[in-house]
C-alpha positions as CSV (number, residue, x, y, z in Angstrom):
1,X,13.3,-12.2,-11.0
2,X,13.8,-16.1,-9.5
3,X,15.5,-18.5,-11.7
4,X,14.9,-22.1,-10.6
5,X,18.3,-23.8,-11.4
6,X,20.1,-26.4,-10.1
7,X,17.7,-27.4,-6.9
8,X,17.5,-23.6,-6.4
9,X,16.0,-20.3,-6.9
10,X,18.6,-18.0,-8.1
11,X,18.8,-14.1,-8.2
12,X,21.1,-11.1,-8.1
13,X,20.5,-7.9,-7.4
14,X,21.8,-4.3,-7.8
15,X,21.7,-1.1,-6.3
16,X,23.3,2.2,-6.8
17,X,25.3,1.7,-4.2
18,X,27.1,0.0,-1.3
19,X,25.0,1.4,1.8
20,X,21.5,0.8,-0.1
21,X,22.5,-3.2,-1.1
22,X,23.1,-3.3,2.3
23,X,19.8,-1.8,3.5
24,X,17.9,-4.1,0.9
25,X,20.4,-7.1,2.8
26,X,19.2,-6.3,6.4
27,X,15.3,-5.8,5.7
28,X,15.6,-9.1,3.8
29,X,17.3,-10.7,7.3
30,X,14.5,-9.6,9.2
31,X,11.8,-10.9,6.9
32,X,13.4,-14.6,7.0
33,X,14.3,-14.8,10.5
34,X,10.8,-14.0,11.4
35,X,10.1,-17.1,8.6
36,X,13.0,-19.6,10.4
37,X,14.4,-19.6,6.4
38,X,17.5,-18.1,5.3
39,X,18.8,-17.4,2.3
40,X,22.7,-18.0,1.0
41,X,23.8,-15.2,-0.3
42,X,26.9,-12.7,-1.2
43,X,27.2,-9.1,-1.5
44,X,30.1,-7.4,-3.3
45,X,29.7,-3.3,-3.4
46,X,25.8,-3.0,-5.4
47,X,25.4,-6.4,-5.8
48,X,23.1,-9.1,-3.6
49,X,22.9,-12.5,-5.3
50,X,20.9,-14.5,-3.3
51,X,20.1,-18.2,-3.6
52,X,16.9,-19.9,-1.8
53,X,16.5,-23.7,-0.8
54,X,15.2,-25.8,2.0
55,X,17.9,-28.0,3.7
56,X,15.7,-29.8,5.8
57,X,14.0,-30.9,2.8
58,X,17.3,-32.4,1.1
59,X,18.1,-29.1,-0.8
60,X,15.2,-28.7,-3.6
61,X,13.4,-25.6,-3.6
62,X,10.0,-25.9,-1.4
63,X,7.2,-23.0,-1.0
64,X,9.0,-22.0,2.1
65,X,11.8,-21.2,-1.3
66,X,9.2,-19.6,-3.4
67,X,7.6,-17.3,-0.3
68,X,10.9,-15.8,0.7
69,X,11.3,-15.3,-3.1
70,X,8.3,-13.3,-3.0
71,X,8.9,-11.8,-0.4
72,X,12.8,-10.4,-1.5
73,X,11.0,-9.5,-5.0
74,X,8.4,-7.0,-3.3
75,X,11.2,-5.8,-1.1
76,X,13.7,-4.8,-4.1
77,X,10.7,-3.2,-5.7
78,X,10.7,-0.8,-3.1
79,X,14.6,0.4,-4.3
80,X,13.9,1.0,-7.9
């Protein structure tokens, strides 16, 4: 699902609709405030792209990167 690309881990996201990208959006928010790591991301109508990296570590992608990853990949599974 995670692309490593450009000092990042990359991935979008769809859902049927507005409301349920949303839903997917604010689980995700609690997951990585409980982890101090958030993602940058965008959301227009069904569609969450996310991008993961760790600023305090100069921008590359760090295992803090790849366990949010994880995490937002077992999340979305839970909407298909």
């Amino acid at each position: 699902m995670f692309k490593e690309e450009d000092n990042r881990l990359k991935a979008n996201f769809k859902f049927e609709d507005f409301i349920t990208a949303f839903s997917f959006m604010t689980e995700v928010a609690f997951w990585a405030e409980k982890q101090a790591h958030h993602p940058n991301w965008t959301n227009v109508y069904n569609t969450v792209n996310i991008e993961l990296t760790t600023h305090d570590a100069g921008n590359t992608v760090t295992q803090k990167d790849h366990k949010l990853a994880k995490k937002i990949t077992q999340l979305y599974a839970k909407y298909q």
